[in-house]
C-alpha positions in Angstrom: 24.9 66.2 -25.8 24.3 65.1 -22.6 26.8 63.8 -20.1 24.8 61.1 -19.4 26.9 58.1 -20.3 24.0 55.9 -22.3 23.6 58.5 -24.5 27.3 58.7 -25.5 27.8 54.6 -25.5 28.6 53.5 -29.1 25.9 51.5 -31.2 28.3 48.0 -29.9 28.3 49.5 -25.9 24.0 50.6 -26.3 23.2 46.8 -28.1 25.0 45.2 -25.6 22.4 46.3 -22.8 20.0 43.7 -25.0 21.8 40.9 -23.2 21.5 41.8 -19.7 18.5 41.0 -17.8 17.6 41.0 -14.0 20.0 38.1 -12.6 18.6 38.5 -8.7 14.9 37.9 -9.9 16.0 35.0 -12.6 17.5 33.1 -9.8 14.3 32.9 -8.2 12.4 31.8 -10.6 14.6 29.0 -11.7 14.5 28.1 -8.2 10.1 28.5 -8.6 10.6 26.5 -11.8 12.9 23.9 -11.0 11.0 22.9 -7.8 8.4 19.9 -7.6 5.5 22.1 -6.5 6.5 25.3 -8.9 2.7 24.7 -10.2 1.4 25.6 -6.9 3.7 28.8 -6.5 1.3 30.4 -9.4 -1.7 29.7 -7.1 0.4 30.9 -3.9 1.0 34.0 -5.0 -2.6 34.8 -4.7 -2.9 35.1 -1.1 0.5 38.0 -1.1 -1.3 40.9 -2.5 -1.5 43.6 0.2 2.7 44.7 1.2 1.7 43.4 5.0 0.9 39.9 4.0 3.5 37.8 5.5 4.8 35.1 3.2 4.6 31.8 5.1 3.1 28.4 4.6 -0.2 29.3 5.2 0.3 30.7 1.3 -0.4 27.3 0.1 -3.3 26.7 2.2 -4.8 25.7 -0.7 -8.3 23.8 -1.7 -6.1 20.5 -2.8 -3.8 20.4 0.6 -7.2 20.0 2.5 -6.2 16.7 4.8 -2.4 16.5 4.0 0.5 18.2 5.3 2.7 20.7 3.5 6.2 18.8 3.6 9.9 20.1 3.2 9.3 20.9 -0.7 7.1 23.5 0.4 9.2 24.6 3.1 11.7 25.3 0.8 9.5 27.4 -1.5 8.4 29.1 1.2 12.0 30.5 2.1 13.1 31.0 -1.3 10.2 33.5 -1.6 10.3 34.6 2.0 13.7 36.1 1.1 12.6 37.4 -2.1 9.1 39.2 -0.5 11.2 40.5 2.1 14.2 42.4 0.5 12.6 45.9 0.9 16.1 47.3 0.1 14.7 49.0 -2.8 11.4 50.5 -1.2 13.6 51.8 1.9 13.3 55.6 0.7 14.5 58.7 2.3 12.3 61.6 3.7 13.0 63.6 0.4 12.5 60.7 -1.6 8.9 59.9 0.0 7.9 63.8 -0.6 8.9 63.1 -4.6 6.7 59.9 -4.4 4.1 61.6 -2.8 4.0 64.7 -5.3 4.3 62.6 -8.0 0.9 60.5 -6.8 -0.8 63.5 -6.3 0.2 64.9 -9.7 -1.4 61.7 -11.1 -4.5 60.9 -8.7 -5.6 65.0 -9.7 -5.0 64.2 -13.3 -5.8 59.9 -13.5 -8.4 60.4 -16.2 -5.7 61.8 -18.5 -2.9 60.0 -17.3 -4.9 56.7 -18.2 -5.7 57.5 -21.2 -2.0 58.5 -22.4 -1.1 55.3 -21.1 -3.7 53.7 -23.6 -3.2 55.3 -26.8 0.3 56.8 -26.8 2.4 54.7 -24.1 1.3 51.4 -25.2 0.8 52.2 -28.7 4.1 53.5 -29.0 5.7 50.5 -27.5 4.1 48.3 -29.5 6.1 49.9 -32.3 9.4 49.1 -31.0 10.2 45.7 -33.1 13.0 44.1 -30.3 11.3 44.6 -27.3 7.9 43.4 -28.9 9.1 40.2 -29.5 8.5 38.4 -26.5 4.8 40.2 -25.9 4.2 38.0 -29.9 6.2 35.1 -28.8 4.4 34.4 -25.4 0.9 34.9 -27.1 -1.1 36.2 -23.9 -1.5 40.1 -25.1 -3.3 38.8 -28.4 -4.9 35.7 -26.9 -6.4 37.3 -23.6 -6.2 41.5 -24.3 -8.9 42.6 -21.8 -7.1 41.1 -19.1 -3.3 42.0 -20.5 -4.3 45.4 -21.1 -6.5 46.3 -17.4 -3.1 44.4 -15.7 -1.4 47.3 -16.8 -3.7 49.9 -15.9 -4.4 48.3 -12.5 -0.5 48.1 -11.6 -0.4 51.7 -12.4 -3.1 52.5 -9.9 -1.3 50.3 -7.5 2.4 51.5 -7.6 0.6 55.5 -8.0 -1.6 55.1 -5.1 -0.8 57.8 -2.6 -1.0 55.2 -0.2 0.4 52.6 -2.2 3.4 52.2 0.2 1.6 51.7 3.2 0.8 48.4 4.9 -2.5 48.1 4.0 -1.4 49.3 0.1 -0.2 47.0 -2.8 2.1 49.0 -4.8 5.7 46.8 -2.9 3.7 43.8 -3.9 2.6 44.8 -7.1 6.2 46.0 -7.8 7.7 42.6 -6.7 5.0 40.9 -8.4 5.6 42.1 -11.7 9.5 41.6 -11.6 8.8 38.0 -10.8 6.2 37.7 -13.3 9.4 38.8 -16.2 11.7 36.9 -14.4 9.4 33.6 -15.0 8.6 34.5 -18.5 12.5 34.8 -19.2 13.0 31.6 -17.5 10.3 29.4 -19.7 11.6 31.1 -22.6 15.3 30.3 -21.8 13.8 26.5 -21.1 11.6 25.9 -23.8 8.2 26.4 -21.8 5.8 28.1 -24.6 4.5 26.9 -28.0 6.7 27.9 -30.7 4.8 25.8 -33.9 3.9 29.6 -34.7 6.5 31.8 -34.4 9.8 29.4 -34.1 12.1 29.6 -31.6 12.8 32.6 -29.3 15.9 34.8 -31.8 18.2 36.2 -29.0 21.0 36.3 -31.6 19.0 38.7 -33.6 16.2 40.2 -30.8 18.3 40.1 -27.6 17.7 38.5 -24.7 13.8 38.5 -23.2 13.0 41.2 -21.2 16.6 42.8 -21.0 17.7 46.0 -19.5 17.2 48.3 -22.5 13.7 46.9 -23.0 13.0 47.1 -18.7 13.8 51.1 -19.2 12.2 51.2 -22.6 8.8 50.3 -21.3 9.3 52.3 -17.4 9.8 55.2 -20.1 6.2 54.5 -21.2 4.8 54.8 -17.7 6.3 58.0 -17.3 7.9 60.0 -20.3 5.5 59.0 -22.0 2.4 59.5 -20.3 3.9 63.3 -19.6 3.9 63.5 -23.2 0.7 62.5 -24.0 -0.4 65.3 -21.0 1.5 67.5 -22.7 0.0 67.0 -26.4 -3.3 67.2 -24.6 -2.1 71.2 -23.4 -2.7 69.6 -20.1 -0.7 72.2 -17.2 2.3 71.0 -15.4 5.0 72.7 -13.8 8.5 71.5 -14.1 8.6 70.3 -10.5 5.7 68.5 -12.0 7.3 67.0 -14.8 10.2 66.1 -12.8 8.8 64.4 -9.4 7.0 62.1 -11.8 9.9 61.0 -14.0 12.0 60.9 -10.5 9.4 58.4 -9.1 9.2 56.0 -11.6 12.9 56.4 -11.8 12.9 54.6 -7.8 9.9 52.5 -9.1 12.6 51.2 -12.5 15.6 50.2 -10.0 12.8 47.8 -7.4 11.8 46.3 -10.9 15.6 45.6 -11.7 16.7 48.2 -13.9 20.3 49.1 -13.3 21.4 52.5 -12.4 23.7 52.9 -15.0 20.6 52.6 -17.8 18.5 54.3 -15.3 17.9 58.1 -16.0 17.7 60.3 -12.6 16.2 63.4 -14.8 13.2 63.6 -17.5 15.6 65.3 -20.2 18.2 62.5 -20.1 15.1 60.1 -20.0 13.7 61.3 -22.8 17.1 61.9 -24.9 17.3 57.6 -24.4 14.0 56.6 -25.2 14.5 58.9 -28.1 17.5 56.8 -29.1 15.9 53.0 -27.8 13.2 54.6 -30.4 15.3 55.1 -33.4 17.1 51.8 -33.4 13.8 49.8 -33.0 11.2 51.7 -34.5 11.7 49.8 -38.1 8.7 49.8 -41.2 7.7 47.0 -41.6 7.2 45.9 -38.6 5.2 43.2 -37.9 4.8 42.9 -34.3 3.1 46.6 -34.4 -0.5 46.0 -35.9 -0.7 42.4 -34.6 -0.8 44.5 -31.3 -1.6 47.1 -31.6 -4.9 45.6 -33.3 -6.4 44.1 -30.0 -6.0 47.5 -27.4 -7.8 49.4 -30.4 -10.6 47.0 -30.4 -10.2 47.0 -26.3 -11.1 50.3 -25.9 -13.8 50.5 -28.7 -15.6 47.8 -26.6 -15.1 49.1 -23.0 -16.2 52.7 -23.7 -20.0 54.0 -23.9 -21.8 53.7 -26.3 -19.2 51.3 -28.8 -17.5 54.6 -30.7 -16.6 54.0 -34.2 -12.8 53.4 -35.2 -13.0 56.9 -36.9 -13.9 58.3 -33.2 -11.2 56.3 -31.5 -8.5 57.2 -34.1 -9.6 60.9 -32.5 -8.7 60.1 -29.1 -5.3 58.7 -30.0 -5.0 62.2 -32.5 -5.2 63.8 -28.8 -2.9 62.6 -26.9 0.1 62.4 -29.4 2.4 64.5 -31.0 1.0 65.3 -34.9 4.8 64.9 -36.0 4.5 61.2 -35.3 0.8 60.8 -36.9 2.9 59.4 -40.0 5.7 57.6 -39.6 4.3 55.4 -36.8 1.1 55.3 -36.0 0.0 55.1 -40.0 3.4 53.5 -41.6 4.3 51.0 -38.4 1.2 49.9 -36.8 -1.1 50.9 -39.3 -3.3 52.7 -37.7 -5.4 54.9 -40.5 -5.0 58.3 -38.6 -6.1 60.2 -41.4 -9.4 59.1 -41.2 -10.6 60.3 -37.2 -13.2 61.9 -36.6 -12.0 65.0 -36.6 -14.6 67.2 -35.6 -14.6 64.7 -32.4 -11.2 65.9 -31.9 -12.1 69.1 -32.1 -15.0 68.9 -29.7 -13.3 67.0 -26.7 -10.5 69.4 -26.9 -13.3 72.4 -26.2 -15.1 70.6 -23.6 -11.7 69.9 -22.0 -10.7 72.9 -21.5 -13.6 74.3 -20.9 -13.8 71.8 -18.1 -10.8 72.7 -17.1 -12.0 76.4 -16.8 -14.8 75.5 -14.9 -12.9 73.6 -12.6 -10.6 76.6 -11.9 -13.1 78.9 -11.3 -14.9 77.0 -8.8 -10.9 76.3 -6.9 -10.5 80.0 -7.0 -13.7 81.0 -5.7 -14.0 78.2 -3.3 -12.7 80.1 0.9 -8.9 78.7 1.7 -10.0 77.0 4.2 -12.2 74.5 1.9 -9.9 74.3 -1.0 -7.5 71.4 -0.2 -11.3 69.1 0.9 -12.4 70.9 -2.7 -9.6 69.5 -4.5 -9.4 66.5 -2.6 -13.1 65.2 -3.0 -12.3 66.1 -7.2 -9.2 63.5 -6.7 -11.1 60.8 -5.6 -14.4 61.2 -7.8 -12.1 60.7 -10.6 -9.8 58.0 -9.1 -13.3 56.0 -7.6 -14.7 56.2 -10.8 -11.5 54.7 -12.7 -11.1 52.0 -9.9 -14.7 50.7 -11.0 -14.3 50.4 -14.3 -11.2 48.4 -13.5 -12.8 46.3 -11.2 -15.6 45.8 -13.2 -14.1 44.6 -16.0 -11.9 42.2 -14.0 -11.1 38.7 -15.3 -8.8 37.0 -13.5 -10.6 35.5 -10.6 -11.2 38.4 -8.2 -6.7 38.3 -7.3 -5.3 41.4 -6.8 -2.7 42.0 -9.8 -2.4 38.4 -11.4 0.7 36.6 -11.9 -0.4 34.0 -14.4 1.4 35.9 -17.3 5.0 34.1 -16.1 3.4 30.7 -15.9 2.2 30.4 -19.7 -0.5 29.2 -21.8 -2.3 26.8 -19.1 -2.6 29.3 -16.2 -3.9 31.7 -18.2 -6.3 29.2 -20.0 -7.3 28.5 -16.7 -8.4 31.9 -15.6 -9.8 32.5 -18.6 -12.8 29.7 -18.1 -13.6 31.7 -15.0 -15.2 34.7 -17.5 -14.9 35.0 -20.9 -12.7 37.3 -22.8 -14.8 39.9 -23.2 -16.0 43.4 -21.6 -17.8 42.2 -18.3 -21.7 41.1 -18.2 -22.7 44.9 -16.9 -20.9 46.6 -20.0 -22.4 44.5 -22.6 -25.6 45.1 -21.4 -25.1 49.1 -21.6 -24.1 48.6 -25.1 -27.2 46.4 -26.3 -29.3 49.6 -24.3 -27.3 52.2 -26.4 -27.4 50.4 -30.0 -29.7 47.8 -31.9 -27.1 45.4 -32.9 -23.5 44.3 -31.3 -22.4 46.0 -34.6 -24.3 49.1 -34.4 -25.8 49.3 -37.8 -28.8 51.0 -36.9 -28.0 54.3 -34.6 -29.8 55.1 -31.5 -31.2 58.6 -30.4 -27.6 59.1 -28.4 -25.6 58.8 -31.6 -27.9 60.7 -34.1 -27.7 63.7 -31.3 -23.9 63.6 -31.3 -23.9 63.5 -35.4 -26.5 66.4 -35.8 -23.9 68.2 -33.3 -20.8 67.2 -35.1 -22.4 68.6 -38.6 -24.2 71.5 -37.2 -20.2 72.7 -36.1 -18.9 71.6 -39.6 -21.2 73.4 -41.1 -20.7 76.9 -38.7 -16.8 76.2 -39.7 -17.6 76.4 -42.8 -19.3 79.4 -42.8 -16.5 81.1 -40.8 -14.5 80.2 -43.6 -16.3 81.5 -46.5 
């Protein structure tokens, strides 16, 4: 056993990390909630996205203030989130810290492909399974209600916070970071005051959940932007060095404490991370769980819809197959959330794994036989294709109004009813229209030339398997 302390706390000392939350960040949200203009603040917080912008009162030169002047209410906002905005304390890292941020980004910007797909079907998946900490994603409504937007958030605030130059001026990962930790801190606060709709559910059951958003769930879901992404790289047979493995975990280690985790439930290496999001696992991973496939549902039905060519569940279930461990196939995927593993496309499977590594060998080859003196612009031009190409799809598929990382999540239902009349809930304009090229139907009853050329290719390897059998 380790000698980290968490893992040796009893079941009372571990629970008891349920009722502790993030009390710097809730102070500043009751103060955003408890003021007359806390409506505006949402609308604000728009014009702070890249970590240069300077918080003043020009961030509620708004469309409505046209012809009025901002009076000592907004003044008062203005210096409550003036002092927030501007406590760097937690971004003020050392020279060896920086190199383990920096190694870390680069380990994901040459790998952001992978690393976004992990974070699809294994981190989020897998989260989704833990009953506690799911609560409060059910109880505020927004992942079911709005997915497309919930789910890109995520992936955008990756690529904000993993940016290799994220921490510059002109970067937003600082604001991105602070963002999100006020974003919890305002869906704890309209919890803890009655601010969302609960004919549905009932009322929030701290007694029986824990508190919203607490520590254990804070590390619990950093673990799934790091362990777990490492993981999912490392069911894929994807290469890493432990220096690798490490700088990541380290970096979203920094990344946990500026989104209020404390240090004492704060891991500082990947085997003591892992060893208590094993544990967090076991005491919330419960069957039935009924949180898991009411979420689980809409990120499946996500990613069928954003990729090419509207793959079938069977061929989706095969990308999840990839990036997880078989051992949990079973027991959570098909017993928690109810995902019907058994039936992916196998020989999908079996096919991307090929192509990836034989990708992969390609790739090498060309590094090794590419002079020195070209190989860092080599590798550095590879970096960006992939990170250009993931950055469109993001920004394609954008719905909330054009804002960099939206806050509307910790101002409930009629924000994000709001943004949600600017574009419907659905893949953007341009991807629906690649679909209708690719299929007959939105249902894709009748198959195209694309998908009858991938089945004959599927079947033509079934049947040489078969033969190498016999």
């Amino acid at each position: 056993m380790s000698n980290y302390p968490p893992l040796n706390w009893s079941d009372e000392e571990f629970e008891s990390w349920r009722y502790k939350q993030d009390d710097y960040a809730d102070k500043v949200a009751e103060a955003i909630m408890h003021s007359p203009h806390h409506i505006e603040v949402y609308q604000a917080l728009g014009n702070i996205q890249k970590n240069s912008d300077p918080v003043d009162i020009k961030i509620f030169d708004l469309p409505q203030h046209k012809g009025r002047e901002l009076g000592k209410d907004h003044e008062d906002l203005v210096a409550i989130l003036d002092e927030y905005f501007s406590n760097k304390v937690h971004f003020e890292f050392t020279d060896e810290q920086r190199k383990v941020i920096t190694k870390a980004s680069e380990f994901y910007s040459g790998r952001i492909s992978d690393c976004t797909l992990a974070l699809a079907v294994r981190s989020l998946l897998k989260q989704y399974a833990a009953f506690k900490a799911t609560n409060v994603l059910v109880f505020t409504k927004l992942l079911t209600q709005y997915p497309h937007r919930r789910i890109l958030e995520t992936m955008q605030f990756v690529m904000d916070v993993m940016d290799p130059k994220g921490m510059e001026p002109d970067g937003y990962a600082i604001r991105s970071i602070q963002k999100l930790r006020l974003v919890h801190a305002m869906i704890r606060c309209r919890i803890k005051h009655g601010g969302y709709d609960v004919s549905t559910f009932g009322e929030f059951n701290s007694k029986e959940w824990g508190l919203a958003i607490n520590q254990q769930d804070m590390i619990l879901a950093i673990h799934t932007f790091s362990i777990e992404v490492i993981d999912g790289l490392k069911a894929n047979d994807e290469m890493m060095t432990d220096d690798d493995i490490e700088n990541f975990y380290v970096c979203w280690h920094y990344y946990a404490r500026a989104l209020g985790v404390m240090d004492e439930i704060n891991p500082t290496t990947y085997a003591d991370g892992k060893a208590l999001q094993e544990r967090i696992y076991k005491s919330q991973f419960t069957d039935p769980n009924p949180n898991g496939p009411m979420l689980a549902e809409p990120l499946i039905t996500f990613l069928q819809e954003i990729m090419p060519f509207r793959p079938k569940l069977a061929d989706i279930y095969a990308v999840i197959k990839m990036y997880n461990d078989e051992k949990d196939y079973e027991p959570i995927f098909q017993n928690i959330l109810k995902i019907p593993l058994n039936t992916a496309n196998d020989h999908l499977l079996t096919f991307m794994r090929d192509a990836d590594k034989l990708m992969h060998g390609i790739l090498f080859l060309k590094y090794l036989f590419t002079p020195n003196h070209k190989k860092k612009s080599m590798y550095n031009a590879m970096v960006m294709t992939q990170y250009n190409l993931l950055d469109k799809v993001v920004n394609v598929e954008k719905t909330w109004g054009d804002k960099h990382f939206r806050v509307a999540d910790g101002f409930g239902d009629a924000f994000a009813k709001e943004d949600a009349k600017k574009t419907e809930d659905r893949p953007s304009f341009f991807v629906w229209v690649i679909h209708r090229i690719f299929f007959k139907d939105d249902h894709a009853k009748e198959k195209t030339f694309i998908h009858k050329m991938f089945d004959a290719v599927f079947m033509h390897q079934e049947k040489n398997q078969d033969e190498y059998l016999k």
